[in-house]
N, CA and C of each residue as an Amber inpcrd file, in Angstrom:
protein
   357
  83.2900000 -17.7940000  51.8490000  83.1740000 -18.0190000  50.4260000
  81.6960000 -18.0800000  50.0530000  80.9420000 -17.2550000  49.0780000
  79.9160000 -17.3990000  48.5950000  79.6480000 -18.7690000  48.1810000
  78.5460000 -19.1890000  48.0200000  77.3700000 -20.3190000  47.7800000
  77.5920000 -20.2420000  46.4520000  77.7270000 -21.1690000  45.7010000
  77.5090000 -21.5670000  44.2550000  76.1960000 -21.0640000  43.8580000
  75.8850000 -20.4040000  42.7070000  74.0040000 -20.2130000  42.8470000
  73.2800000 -21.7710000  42.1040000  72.1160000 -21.8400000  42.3130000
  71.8680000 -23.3130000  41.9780000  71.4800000 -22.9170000  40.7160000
  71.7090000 -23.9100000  40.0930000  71.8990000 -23.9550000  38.2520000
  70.7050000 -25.3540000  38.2070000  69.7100000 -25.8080000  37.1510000
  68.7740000 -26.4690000  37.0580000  68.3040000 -26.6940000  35.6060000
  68.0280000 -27.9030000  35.0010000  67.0980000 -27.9340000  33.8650000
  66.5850000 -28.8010000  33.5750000  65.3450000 -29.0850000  33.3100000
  64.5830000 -29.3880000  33.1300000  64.0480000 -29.5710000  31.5620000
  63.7820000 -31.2100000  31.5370000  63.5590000 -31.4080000  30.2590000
  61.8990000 -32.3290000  29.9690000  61.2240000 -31.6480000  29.3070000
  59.8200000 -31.9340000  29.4160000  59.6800000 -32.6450000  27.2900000
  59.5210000 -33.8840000  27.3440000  59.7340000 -34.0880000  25.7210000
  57.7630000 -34.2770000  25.4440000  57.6470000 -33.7770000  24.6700000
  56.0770000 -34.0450000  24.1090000  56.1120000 -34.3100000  22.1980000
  56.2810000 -35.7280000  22.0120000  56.2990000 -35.8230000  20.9690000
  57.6290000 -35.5130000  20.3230000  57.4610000 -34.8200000  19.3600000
  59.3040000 -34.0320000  18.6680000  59.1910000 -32.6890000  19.0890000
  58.4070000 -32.1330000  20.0420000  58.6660000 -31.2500000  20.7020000
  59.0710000 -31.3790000  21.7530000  60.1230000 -30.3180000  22.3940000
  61.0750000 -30.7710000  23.7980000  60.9720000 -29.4130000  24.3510000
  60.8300000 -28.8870000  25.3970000  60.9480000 -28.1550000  26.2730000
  61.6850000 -28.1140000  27.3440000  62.7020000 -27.3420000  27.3060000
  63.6950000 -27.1970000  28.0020000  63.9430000 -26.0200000  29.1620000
  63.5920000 -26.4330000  30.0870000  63.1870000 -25.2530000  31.2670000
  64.3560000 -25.2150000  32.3800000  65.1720000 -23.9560000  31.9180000
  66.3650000 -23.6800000  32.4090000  66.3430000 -22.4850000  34.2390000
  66.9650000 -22.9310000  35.1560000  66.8540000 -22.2220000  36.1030000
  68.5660000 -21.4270000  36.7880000  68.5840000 -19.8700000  36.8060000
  70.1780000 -19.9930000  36.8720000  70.2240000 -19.4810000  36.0610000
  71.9070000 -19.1860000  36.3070000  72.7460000 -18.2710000  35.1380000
  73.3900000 -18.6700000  34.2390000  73.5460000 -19.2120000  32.9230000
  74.4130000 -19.6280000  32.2250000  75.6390000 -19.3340000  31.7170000
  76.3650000 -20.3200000  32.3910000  78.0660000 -19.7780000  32.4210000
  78.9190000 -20.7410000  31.8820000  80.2160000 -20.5500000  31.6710000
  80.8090000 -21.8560000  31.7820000  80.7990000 -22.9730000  32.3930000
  80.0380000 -22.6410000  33.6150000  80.5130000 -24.1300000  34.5320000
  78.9780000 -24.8200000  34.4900000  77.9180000 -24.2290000  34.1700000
  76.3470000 -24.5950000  34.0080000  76.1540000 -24.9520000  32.4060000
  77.0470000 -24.2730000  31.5100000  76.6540000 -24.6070000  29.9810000
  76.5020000 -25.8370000  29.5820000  77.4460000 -26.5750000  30.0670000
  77.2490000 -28.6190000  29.7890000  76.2180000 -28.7120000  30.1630000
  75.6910000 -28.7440000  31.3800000  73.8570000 -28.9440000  31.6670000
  73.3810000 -29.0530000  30.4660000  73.4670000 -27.4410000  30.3940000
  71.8700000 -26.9270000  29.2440000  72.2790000 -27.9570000  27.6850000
  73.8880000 -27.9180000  27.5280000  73.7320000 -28.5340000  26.4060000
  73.8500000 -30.4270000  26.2240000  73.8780000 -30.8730000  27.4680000
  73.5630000 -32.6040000  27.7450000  72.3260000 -32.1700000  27.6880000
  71.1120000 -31.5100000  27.6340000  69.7080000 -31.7070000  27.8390000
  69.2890000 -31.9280000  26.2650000  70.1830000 -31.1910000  25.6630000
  69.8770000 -30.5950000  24.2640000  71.2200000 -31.6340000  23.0670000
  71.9340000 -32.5950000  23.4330000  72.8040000 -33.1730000  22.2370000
  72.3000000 -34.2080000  22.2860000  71.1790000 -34.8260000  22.0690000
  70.3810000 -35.5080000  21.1560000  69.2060000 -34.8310000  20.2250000
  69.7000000 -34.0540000  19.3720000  68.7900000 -33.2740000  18.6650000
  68.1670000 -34.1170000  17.6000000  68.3890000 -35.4800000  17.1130000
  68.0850000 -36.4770000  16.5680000  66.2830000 -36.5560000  17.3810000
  66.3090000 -36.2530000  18.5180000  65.2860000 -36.9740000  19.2590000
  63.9000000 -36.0040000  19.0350000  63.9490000 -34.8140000  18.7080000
  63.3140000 -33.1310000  18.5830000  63.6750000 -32.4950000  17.3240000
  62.3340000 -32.0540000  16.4890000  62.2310000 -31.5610000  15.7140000
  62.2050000 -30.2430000  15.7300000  61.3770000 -29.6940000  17.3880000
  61.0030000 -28.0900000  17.7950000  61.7890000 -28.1110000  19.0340000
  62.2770000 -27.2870000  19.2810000  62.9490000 -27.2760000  20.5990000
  62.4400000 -25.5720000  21.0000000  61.9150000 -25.7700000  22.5750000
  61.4340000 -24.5110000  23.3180000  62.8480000 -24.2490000  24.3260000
  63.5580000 -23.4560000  24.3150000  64.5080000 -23.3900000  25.4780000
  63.3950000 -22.1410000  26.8240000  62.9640000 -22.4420000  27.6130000
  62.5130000 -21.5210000  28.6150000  63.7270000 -20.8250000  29.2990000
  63.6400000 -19.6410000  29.2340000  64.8320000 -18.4730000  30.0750000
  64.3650000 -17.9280000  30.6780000  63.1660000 -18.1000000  31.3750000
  62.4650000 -16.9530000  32.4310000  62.8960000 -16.8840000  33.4440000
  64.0650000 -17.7090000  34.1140000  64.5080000 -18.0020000  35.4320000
  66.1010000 -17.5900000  34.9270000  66.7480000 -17.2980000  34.2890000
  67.7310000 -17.2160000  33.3540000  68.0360000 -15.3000000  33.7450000
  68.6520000 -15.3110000  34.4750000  69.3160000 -13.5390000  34.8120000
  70.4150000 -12.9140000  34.0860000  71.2560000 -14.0130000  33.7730000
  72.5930000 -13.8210000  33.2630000  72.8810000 -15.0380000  31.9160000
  73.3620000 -14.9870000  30.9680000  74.2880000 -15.4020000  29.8090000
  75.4850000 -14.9940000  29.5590000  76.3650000 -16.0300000  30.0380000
  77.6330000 -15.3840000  29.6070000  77.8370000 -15.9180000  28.1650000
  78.8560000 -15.8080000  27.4290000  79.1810000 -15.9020000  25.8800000
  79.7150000 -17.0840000  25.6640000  79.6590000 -18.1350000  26.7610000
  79.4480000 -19.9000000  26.4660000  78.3150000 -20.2260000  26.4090000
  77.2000000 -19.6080000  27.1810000  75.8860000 -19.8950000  26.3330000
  75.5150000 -19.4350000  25.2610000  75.7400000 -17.9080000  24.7810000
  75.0980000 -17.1650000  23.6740000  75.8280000 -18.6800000  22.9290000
  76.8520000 -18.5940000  22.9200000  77.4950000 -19.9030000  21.3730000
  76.7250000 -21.3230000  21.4850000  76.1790000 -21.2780000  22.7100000
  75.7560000 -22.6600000  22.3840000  74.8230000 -22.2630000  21.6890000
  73.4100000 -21.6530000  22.4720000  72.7180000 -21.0690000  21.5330000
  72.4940000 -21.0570000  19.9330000  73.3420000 -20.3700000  19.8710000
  74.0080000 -19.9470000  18.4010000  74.3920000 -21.1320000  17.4880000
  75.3680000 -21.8970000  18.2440000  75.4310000 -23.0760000  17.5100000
  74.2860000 -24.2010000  17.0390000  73.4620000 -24.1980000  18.1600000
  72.0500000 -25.4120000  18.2170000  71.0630000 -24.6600000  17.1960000
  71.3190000 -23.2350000  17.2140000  70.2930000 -22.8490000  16.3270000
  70.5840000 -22.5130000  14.7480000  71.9450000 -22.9910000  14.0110000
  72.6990000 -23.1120000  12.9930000  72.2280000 -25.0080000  12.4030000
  72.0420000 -25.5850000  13.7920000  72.2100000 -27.3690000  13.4910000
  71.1860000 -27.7790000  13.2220000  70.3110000 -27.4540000  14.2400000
  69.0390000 -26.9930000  13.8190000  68.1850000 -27.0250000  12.6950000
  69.2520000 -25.7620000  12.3280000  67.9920000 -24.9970000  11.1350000
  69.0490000 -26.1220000   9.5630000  69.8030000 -26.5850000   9.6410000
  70.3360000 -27.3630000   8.8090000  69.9840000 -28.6360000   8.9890000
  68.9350000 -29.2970000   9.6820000  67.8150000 -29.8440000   9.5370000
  66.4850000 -30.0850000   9.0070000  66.4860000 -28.6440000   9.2400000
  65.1440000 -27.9580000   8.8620000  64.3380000 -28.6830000  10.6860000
  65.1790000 -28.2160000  11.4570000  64.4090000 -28.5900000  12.7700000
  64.0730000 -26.6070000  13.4280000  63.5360000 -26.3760000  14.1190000
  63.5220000 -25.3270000  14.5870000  63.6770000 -25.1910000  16.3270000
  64.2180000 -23.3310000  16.6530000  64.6640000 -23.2840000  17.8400000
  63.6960000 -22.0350000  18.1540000  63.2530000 -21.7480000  19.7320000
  62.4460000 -21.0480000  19.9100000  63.1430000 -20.9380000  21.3630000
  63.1210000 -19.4420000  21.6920000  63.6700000 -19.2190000  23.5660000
  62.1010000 -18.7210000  23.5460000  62.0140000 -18.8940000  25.1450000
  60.3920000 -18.2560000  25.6890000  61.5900000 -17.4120000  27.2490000
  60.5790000 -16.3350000  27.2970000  60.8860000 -15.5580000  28.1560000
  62.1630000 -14.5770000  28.7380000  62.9810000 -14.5410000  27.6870000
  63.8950000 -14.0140000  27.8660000  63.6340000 -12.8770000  28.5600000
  64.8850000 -12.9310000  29.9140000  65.1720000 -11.1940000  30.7970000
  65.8410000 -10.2710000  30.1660000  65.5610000  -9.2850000  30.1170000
  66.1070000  -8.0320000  29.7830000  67.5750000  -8.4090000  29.3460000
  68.3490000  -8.4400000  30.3000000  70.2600000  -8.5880000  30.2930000
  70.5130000  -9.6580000  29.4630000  69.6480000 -10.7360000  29.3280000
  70.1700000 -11.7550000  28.5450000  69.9760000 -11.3390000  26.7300000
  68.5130000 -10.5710000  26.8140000  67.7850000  -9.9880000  25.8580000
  69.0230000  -8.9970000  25.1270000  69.5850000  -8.0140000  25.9670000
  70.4320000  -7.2130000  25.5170000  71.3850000  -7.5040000  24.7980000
  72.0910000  -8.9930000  25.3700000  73.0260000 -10.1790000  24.5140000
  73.0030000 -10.4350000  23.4070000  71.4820000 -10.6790000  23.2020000
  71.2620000 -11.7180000  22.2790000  71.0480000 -10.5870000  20.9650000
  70.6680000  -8.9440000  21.1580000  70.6290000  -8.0340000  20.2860000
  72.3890000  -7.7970000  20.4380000  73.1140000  -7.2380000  20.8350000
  74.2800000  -7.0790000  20.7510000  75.0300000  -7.9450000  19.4450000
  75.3160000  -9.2110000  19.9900000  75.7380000  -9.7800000  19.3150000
  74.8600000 -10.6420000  17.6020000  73.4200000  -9.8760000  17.9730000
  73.3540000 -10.0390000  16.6610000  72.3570000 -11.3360000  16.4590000
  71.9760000 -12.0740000  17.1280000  70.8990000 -13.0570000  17.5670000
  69.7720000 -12.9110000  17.8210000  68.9590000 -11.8640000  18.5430000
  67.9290000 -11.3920000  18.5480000  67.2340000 -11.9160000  16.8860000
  68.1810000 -11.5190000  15.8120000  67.5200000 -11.0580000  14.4170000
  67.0740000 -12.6800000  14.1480000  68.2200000 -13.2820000  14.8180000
  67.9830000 -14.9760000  14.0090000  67.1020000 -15.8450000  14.7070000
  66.2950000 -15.6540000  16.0510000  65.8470000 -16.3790000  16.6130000
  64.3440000 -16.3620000  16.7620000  63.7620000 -17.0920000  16.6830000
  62.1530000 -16.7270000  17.5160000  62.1510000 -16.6460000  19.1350000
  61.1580000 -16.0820000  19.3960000  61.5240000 -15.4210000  20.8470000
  59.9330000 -15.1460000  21.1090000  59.6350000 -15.8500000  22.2170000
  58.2430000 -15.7040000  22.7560000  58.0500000 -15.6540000  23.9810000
  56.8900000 -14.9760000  24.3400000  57.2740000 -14.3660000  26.1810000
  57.1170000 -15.1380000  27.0050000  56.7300000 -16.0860000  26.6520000
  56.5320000 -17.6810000  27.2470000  56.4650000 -19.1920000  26.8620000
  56.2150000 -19.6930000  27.3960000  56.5860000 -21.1870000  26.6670000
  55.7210000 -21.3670000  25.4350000  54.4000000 -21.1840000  25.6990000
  52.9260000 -21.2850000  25.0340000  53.2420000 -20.5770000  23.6580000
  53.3630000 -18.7960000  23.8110000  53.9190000 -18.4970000  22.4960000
  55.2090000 -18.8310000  21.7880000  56.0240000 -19.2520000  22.4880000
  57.1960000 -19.7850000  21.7180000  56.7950000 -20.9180000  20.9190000
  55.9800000 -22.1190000  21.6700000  55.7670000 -22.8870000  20.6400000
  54.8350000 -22.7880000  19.2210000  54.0050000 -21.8490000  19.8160000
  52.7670000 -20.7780000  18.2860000  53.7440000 -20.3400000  17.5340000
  54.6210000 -19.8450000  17.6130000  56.1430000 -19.1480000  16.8690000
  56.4910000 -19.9220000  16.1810000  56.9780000 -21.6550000  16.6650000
  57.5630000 -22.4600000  15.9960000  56.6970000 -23.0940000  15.1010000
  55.3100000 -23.1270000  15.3590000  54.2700000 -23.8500000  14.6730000
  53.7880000 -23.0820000  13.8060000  53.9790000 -21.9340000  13.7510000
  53.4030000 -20.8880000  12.8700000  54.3440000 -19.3570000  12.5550000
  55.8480000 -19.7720000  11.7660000  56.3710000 -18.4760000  11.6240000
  56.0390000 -17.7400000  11.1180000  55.0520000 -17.5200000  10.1380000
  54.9090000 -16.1750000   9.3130000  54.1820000 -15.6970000  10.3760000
  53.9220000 -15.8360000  11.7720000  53.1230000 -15.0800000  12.9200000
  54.0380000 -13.2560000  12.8190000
């Protein structure tokens, strides 16, 4: 029987900014992780999700996603991914997310994104 792959995240808070540094594929059985890191949105005004370690999204993450970045923005809090891979990238245009999100190739510009949208 194959090895579970290791799933990881990492939560770095600076102020009402939170950085969320995800390792692994996001699936059903890893999605609670990413979103126990992320359901105190009371606590974060900017939220960075890091996906550079991130190969795969299945369509329990795109919704979480999707959802945090609807709750979010009905805050007036903002959501920013840094580093998205290609396959996950392809997702997030498919279904139509690409258009709604900020998206920076790394942590650093994701947060310039959130601090400065008309970039």
């Amino acid at each position: 029987m194959p090895a579970i792959p290791e799933f990881t995240v990492r939560v770095d808070q600076r102020g009402r900014l939170r950085v969320v540094t995800v390792e692994g594929e996001v699936d059903v059985l890893t999605a609670p992780k990413l979103g126990a890191a992320v359901d105190d949105e009371e606590a974060f005004d900017e939220l960075v999700i890091d996906l550079s370690r991130v190969p795969f999204m299945s369509s329990v993450g795109l919704g979480l996603i999707s959802s945090l970045n609807r709750r979010l923005g009905r805050r007036d809090a903002a959501l920013a991914l840094a580093g998205v891979q290609e396959d996950v990238e392809r997702l997030l245009e498919v279904t139509g997310l690409l258009d709604t999100l900020l998206i920076g190739d790394d942590v650093s510009s994701a947060i310039d994104l959130l601090r400065n949208p008309g970039w």
